[in-house]
Biopython code that builds the backbone (N, CA, C, O; Angstrom):
import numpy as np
from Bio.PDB.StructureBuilder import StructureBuilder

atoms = [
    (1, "UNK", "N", (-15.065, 78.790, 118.960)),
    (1, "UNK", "CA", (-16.018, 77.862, 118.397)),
    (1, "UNK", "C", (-15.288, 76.848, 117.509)),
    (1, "UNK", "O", (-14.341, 77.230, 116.822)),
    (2, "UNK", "N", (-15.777, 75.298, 117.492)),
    (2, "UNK", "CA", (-15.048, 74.762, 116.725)),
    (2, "UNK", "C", (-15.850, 74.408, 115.177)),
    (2, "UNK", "O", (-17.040, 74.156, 114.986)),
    (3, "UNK", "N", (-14.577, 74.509, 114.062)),
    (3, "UNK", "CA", (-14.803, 74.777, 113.006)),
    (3, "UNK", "C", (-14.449, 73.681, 112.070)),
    (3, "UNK", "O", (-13.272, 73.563, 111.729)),
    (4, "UNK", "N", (-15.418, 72.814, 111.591)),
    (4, "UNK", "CA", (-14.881, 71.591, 111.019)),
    (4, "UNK", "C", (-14.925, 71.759, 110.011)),
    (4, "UNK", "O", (-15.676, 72.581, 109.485)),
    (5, "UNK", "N", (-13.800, 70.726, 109.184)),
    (5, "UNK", "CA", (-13.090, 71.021, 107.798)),
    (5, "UNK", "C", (-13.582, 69.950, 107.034)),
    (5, "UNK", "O", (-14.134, 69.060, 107.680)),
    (6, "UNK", "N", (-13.532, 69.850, 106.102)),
    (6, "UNK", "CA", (-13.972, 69.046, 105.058)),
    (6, "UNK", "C", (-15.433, 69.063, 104.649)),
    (6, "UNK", "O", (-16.245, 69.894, 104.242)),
    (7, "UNK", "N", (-15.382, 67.024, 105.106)),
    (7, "UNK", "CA", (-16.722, 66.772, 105.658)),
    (7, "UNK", "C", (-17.564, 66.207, 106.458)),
    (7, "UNK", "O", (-18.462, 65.377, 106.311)),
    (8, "UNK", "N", (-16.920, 67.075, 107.764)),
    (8, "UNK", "CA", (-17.030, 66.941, 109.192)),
    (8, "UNK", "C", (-17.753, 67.663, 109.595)),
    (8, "UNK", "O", (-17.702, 68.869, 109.351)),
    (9, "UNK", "N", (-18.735, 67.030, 110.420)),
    (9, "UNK", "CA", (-19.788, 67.747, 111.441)),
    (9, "UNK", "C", (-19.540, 67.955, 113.172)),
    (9, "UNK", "O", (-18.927, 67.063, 113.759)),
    (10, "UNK", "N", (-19.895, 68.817, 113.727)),
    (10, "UNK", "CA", (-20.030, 68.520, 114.846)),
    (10, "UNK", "C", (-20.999, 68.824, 115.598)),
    (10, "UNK", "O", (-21.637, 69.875, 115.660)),
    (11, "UNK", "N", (-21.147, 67.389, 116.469)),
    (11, "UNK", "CA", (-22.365, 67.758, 117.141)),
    (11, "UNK", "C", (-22.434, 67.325, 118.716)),
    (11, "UNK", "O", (-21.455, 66.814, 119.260)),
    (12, "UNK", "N", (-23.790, 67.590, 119.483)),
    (12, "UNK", "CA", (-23.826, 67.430, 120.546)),
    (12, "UNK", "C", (-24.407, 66.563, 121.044)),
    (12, "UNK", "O", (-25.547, 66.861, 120.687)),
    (13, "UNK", "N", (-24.510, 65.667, 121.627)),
    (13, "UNK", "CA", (-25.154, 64.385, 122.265)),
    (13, "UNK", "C", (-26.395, 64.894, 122.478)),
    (13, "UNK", "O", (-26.485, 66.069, 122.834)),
    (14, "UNK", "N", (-27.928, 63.850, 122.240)),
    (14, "UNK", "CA", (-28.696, 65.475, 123.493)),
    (14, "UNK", "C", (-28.844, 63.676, 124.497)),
    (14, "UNK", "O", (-28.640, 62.527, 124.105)),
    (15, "UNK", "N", (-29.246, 64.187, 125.747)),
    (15, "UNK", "CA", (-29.371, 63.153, 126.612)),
    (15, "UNK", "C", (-29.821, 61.790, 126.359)),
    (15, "UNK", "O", (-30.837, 61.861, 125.666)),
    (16, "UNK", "N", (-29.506, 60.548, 126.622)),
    (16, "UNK", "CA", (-30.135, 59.418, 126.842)),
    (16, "UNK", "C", (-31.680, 59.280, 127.779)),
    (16, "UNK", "O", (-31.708, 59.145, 129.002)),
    (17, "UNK", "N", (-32.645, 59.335, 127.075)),
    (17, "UNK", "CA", (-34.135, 59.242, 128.445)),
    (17, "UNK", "C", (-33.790, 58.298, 129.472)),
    (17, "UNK", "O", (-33.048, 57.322, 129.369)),
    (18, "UNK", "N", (-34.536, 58.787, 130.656)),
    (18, "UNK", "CA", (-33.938, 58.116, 132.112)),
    (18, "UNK", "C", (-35.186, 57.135, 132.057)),
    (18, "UNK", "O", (-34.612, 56.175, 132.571)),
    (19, "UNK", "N", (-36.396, 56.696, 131.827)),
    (19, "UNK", "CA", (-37.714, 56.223, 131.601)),
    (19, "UNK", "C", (-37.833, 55.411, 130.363)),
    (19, "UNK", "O", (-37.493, 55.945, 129.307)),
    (20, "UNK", "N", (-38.243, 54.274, 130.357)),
    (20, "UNK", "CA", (-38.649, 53.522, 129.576)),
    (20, "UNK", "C", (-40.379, 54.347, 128.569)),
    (20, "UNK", "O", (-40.732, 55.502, 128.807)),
    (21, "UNK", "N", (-40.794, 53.853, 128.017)),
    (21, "UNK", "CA", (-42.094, 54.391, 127.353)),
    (21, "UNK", "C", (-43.387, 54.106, 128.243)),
    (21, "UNK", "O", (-44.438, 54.746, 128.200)),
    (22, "UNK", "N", (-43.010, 52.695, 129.299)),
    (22, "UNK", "CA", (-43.854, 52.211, 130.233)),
    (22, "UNK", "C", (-43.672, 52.759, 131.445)),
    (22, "UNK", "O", (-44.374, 52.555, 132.436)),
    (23, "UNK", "N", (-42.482, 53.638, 131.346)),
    (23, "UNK", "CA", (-42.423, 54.963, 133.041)),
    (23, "UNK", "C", (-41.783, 53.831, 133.484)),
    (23, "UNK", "O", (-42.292, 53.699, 134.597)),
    (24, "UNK", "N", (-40.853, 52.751, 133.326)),
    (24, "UNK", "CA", (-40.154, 52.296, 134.364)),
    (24, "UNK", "C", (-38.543, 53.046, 134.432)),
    (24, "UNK", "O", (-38.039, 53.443, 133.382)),
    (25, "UNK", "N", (-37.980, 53.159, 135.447)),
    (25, "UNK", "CA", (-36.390, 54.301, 135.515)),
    (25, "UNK", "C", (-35.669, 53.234, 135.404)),
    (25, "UNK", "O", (-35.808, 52.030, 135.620)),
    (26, "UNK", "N", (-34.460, 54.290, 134.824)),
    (26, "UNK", "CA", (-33.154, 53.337, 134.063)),
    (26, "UNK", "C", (-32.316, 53.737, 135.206)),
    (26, "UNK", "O", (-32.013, 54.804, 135.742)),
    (27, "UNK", "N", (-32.088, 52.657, 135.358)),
    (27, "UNK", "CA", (-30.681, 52.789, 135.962)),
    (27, "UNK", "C", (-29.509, 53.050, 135.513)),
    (27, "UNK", "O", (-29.225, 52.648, 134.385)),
    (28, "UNK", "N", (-28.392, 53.902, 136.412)),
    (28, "UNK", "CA", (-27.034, 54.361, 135.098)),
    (28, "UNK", "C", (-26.470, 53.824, 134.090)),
    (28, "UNK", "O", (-25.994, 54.273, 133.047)),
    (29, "UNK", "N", (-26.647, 52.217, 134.787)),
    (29, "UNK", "CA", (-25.489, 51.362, 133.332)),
    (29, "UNK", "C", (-26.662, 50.927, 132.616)),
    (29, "UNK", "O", (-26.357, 50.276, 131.617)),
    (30, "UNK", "N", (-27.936, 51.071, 132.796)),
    (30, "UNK", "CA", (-28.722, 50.815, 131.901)),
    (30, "UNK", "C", (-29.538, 51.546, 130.426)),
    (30, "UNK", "O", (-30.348, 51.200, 129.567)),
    (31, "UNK", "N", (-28.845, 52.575, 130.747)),
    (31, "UNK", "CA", (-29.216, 53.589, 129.675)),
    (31, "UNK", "C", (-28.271, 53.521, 128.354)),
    (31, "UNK", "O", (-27.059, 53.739, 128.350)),
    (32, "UNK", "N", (-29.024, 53.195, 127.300)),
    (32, "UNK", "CA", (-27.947, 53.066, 125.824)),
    (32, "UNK", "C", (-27.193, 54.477, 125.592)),
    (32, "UNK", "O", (-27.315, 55.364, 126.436)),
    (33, "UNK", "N", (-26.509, 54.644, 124.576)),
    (33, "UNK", "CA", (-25.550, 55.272, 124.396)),
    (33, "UNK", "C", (-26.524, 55.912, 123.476)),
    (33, "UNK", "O", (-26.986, 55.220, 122.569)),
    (34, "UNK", "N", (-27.017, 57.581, 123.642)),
    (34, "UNK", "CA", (-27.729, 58.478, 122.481)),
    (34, "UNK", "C", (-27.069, 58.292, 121.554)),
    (34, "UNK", "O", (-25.839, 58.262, 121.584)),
    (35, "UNK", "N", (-27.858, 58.112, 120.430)),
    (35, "UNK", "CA", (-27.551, 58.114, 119.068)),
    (35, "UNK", "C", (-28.127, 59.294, 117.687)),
    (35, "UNK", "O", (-27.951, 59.430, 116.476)),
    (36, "UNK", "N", (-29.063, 60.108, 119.059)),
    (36, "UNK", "CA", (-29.553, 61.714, 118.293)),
    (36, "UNK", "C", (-29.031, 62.749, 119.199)),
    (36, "UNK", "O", (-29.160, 62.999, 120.398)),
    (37, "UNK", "N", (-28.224, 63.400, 117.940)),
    (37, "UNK", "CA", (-27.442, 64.215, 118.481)),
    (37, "UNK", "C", (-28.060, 65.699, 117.464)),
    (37, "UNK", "O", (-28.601, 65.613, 116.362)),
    (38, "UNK", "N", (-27.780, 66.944, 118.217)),
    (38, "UNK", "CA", (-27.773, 68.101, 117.614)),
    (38, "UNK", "C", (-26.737, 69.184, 116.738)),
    (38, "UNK", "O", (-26.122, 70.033, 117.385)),
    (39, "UNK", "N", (-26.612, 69.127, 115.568)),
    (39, "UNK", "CA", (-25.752, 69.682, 114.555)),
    (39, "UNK", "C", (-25.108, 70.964, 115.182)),
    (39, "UNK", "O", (-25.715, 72.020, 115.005)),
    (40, "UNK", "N", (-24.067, 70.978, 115.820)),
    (40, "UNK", "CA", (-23.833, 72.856, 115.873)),
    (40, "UNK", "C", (-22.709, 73.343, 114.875)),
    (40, "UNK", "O", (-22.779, 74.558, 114.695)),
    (41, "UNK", "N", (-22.056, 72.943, 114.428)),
    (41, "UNK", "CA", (-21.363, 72.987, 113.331)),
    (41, "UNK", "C", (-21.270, 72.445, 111.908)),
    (41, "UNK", "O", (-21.608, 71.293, 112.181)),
    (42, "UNK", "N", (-21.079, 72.425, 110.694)),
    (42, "UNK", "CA", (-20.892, 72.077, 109.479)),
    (42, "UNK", "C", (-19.672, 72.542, 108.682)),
    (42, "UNK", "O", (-19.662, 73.638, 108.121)),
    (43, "UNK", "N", (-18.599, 71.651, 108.641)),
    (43, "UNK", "CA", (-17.801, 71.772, 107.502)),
    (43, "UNK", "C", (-18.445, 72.160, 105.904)),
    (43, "UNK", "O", (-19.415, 71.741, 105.273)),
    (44, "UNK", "N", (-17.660, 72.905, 105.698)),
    (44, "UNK", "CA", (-17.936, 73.407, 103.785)),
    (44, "UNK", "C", (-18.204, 72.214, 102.877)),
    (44, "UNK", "O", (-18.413, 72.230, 101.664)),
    (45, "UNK", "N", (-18.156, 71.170, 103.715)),
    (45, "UNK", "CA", (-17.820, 69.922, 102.149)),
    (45, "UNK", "C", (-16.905, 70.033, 101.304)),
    (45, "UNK", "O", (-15.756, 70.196, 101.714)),
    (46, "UNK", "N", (-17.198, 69.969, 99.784)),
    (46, "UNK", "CA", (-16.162, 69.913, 98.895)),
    (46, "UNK", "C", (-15.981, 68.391, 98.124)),
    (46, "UNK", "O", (-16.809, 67.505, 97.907)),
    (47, "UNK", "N", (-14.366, 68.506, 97.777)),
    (47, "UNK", "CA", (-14.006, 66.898, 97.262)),
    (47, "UNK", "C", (-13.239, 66.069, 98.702)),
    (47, "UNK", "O", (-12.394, 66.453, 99.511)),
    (48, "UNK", "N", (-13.659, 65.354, 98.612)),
    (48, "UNK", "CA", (-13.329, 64.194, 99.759)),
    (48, "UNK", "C", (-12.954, 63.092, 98.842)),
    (48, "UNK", "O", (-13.764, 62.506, 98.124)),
    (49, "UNK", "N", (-11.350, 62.774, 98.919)),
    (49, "UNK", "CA", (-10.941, 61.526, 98.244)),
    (49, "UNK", "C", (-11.455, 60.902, 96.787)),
    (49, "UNK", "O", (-11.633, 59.772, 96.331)),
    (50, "UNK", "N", (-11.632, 62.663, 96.175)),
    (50, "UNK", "CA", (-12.052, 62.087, 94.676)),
    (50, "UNK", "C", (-13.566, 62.564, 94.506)),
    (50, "UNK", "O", (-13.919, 62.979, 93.403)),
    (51, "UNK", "N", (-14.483, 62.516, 95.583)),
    (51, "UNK", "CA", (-16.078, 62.469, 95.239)),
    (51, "UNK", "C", (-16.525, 63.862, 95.836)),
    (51, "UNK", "O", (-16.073, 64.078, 96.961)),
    (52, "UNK", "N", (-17.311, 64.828, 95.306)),
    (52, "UNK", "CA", (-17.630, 65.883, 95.419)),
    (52, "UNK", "C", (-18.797, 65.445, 96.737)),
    (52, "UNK", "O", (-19.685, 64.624, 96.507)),
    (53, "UNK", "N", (-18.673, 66.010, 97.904)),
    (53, "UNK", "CA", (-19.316, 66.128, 99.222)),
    (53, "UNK", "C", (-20.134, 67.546, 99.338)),
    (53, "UNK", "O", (-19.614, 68.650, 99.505)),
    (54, "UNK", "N", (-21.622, 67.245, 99.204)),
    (54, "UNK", "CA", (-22.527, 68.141, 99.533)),
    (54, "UNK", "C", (-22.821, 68.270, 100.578)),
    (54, "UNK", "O", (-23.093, 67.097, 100.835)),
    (55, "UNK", "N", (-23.072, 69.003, 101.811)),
    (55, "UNK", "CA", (-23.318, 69.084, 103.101)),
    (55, "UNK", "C", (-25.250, 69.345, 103.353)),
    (55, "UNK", "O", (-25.742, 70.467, 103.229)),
    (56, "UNK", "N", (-26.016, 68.222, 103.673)),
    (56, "UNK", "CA", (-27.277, 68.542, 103.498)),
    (56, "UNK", "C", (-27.659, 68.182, 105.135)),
    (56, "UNK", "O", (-28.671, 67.489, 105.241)),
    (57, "UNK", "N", (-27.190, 68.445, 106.036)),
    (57, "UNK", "CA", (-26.969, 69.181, 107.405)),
    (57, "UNK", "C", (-26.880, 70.490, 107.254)),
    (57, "UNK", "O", (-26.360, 71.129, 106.340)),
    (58, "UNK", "N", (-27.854, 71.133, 108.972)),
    (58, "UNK", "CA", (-27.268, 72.481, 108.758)),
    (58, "UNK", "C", (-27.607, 72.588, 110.519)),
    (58, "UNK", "O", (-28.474, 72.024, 111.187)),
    (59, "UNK", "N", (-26.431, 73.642, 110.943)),
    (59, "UNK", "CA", (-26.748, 73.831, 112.466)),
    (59, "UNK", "C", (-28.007, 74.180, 112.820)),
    (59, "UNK", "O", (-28.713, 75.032, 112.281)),
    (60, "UNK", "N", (-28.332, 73.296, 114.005)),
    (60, "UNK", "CA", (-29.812, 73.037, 114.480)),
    (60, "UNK", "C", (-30.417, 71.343, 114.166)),
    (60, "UNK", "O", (-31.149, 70.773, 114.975)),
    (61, "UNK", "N", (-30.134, 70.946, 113.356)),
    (61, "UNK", "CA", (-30.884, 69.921, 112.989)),
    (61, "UNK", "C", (-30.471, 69.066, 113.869)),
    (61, "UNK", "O", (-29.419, 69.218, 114.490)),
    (62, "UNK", "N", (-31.519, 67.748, 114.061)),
    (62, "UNK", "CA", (-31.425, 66.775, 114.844)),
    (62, "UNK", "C", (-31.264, 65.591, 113.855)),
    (62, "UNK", "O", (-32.027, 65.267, 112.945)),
    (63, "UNK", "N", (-29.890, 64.917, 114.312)),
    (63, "UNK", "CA", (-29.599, 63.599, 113.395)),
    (63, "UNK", "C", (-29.935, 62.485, 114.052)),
    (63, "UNK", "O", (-30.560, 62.614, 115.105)),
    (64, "UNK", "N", (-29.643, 61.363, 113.643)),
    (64, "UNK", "CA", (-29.640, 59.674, 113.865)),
    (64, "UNK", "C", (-28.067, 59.703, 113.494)),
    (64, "UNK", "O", (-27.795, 59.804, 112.298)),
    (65, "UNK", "N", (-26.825, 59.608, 114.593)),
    (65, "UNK", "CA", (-25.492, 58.995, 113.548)),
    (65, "UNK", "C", (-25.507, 57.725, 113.637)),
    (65, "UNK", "O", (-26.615, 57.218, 113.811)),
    (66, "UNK", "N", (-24.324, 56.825, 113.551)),
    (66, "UNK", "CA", (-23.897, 55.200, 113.248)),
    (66, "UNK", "C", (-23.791, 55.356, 115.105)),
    (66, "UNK", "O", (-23.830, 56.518, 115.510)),
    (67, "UNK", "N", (-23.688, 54.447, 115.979)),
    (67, "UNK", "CA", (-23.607, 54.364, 116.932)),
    (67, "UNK", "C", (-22.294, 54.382, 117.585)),
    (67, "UNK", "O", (-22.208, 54.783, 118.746)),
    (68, "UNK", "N", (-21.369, 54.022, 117.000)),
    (68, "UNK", "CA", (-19.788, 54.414, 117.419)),
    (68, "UNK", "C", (-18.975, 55.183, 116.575)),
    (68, "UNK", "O", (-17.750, 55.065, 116.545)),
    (69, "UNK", "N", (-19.822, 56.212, 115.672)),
    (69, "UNK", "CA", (-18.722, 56.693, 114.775)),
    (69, "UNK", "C", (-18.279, 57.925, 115.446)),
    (69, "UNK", "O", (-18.945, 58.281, 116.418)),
    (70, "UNK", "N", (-16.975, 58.843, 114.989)),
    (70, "UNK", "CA", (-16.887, 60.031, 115.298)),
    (70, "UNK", "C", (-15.617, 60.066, 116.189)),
    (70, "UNK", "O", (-15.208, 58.963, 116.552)),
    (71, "UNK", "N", (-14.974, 61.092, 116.572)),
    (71, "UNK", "CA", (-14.385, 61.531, 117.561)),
    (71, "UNK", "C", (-14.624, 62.218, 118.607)),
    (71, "UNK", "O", (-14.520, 63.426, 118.392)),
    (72, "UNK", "N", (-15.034, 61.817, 120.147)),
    (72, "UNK", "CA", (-15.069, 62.699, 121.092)),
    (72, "UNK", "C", (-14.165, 63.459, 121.028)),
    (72, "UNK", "O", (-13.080, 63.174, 120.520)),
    (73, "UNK", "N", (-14.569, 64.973, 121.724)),
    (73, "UNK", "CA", (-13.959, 66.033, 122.105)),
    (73, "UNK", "C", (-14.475, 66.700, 123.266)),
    (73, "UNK", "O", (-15.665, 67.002, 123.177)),
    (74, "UNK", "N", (-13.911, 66.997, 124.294)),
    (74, "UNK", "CA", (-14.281, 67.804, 124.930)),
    (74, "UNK", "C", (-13.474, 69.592, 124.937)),
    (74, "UNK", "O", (-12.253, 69.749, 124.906)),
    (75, "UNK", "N", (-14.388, 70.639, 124.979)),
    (75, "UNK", "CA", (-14.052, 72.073, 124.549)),
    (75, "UNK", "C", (-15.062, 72.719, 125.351)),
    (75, "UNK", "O", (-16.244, 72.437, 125.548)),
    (76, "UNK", "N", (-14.237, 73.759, 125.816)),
    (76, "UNK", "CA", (-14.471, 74.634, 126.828)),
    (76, "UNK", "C", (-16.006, 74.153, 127.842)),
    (76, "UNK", "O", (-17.047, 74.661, 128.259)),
    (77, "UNK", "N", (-15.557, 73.359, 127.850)),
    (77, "UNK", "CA", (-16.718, 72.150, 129.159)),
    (77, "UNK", "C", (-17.527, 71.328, 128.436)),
    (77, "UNK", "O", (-18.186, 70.504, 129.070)),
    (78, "UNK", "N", (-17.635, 71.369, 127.149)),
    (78, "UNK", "CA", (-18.665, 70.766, 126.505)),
    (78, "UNK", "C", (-18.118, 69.846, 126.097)),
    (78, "UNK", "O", (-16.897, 69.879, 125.943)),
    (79, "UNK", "N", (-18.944, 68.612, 125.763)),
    (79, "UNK", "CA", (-18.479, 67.501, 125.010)),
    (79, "UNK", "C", (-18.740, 67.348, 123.846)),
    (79, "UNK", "O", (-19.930, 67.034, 123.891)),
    (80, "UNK", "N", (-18.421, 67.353, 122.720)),
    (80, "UNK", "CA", (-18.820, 66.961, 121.516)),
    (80, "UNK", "C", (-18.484, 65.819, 121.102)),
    (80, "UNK", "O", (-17.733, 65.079, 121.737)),
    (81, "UNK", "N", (-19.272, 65.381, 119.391)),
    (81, "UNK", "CA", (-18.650, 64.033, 118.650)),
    (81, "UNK", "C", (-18.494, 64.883, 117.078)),
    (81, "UNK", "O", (-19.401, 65.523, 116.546)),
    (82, "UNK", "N", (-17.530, 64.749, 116.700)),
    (82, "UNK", "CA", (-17.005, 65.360, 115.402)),
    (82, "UNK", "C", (-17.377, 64.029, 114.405)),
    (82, "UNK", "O", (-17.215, 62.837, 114.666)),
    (83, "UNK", "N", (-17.894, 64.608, 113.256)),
    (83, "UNK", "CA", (-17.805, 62.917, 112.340)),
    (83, "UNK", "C", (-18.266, 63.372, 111.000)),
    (83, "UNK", "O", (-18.874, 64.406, 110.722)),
    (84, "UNK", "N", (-17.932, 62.568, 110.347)),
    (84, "UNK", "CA", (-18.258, 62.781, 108.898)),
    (84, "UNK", "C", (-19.597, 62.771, 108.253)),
    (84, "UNK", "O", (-20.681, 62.345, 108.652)),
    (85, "UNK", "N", (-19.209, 63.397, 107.071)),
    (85, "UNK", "CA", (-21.256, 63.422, 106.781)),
    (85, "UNK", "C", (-21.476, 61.668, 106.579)),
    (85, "UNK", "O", (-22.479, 61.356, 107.220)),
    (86, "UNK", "N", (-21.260, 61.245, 106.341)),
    (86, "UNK", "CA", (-21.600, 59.704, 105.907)),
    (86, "UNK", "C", (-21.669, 59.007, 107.158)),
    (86, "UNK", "O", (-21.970, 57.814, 107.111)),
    (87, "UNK", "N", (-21.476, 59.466, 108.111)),
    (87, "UNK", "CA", (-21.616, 58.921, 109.348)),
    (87, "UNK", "C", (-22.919, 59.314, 110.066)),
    (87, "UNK", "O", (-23.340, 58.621, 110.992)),
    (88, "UNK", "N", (-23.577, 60.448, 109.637)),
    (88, "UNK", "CA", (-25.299, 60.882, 109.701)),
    (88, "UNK", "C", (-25.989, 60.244, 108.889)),
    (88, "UNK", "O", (-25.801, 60.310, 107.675)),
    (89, "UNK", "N", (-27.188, 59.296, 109.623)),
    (89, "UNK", "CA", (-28.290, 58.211, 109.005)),
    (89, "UNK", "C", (-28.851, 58.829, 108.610)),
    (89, "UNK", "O", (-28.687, 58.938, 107.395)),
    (90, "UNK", "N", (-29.831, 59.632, 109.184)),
    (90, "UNK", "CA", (-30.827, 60.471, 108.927)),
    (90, "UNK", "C", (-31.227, 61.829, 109.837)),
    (90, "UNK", "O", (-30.626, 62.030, 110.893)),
    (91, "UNK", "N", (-31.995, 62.505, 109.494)),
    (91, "UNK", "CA", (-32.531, 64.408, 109.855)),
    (91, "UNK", "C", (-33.473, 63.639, 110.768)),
    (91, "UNK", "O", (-33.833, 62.533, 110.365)),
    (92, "UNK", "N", (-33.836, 63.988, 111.717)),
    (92, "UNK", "CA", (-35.001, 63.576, 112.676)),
    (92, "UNK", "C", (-35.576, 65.107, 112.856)),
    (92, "UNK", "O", (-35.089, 66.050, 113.478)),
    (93, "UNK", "N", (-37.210, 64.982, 111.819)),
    (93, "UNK", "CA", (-38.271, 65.872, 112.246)),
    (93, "UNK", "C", (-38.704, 66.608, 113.753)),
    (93, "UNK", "O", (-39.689, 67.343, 113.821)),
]
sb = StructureBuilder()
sb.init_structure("model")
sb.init_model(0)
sb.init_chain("A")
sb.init_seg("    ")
for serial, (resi, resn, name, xyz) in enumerate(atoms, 1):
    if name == "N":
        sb.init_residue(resn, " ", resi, " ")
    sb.init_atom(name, np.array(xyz, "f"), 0.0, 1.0, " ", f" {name:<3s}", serial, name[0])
structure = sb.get_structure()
């Protein structure tokens, strides 16, 4: 399992919808790049460059990140995006 350090998250893409809200289908290059992804990991936090980092993520939750932040990874078939807490907008209910 991967185990992120600091204050690094990792998480999982969940799919891009293939359907518009009006039921029209996306075509492949037409689908944006998901930007809610699912938490399966949490770094401890701590001090990060001076400023004490609280981790208010927790595995399970569904985020909003920045749209290009993070590092892909792919691990044992899966793909992940590793990224910092400041790189999560918001918790999506």
């Amino acid at each position: 399992m991967l185990k992120p350090l600091n204050d690094r998250v990792v998480l999982k893409m969940v799919e891009a919808q293939e359907t518009t809200a009006s039921g029209i289908i996306l075509a492949g290059a037409a689908k944006e790049k998901p930007e809610i992804a699912e938490v399966v990991a949490v770094g401890p936090g701590g001090v990060v460059d001076g400023n004490k980092i609280e981790m208010t993520v927790k595995e399970g939750d569904k985020v909003i990140m920045s749209k290009y932040a993070g590092t892909e990874v792919k691990y044992q078939g899966q793909e992940y995006v590793i990224v910092r807490m400041g790189d999560i907008l918001a918790i999506v209910d």
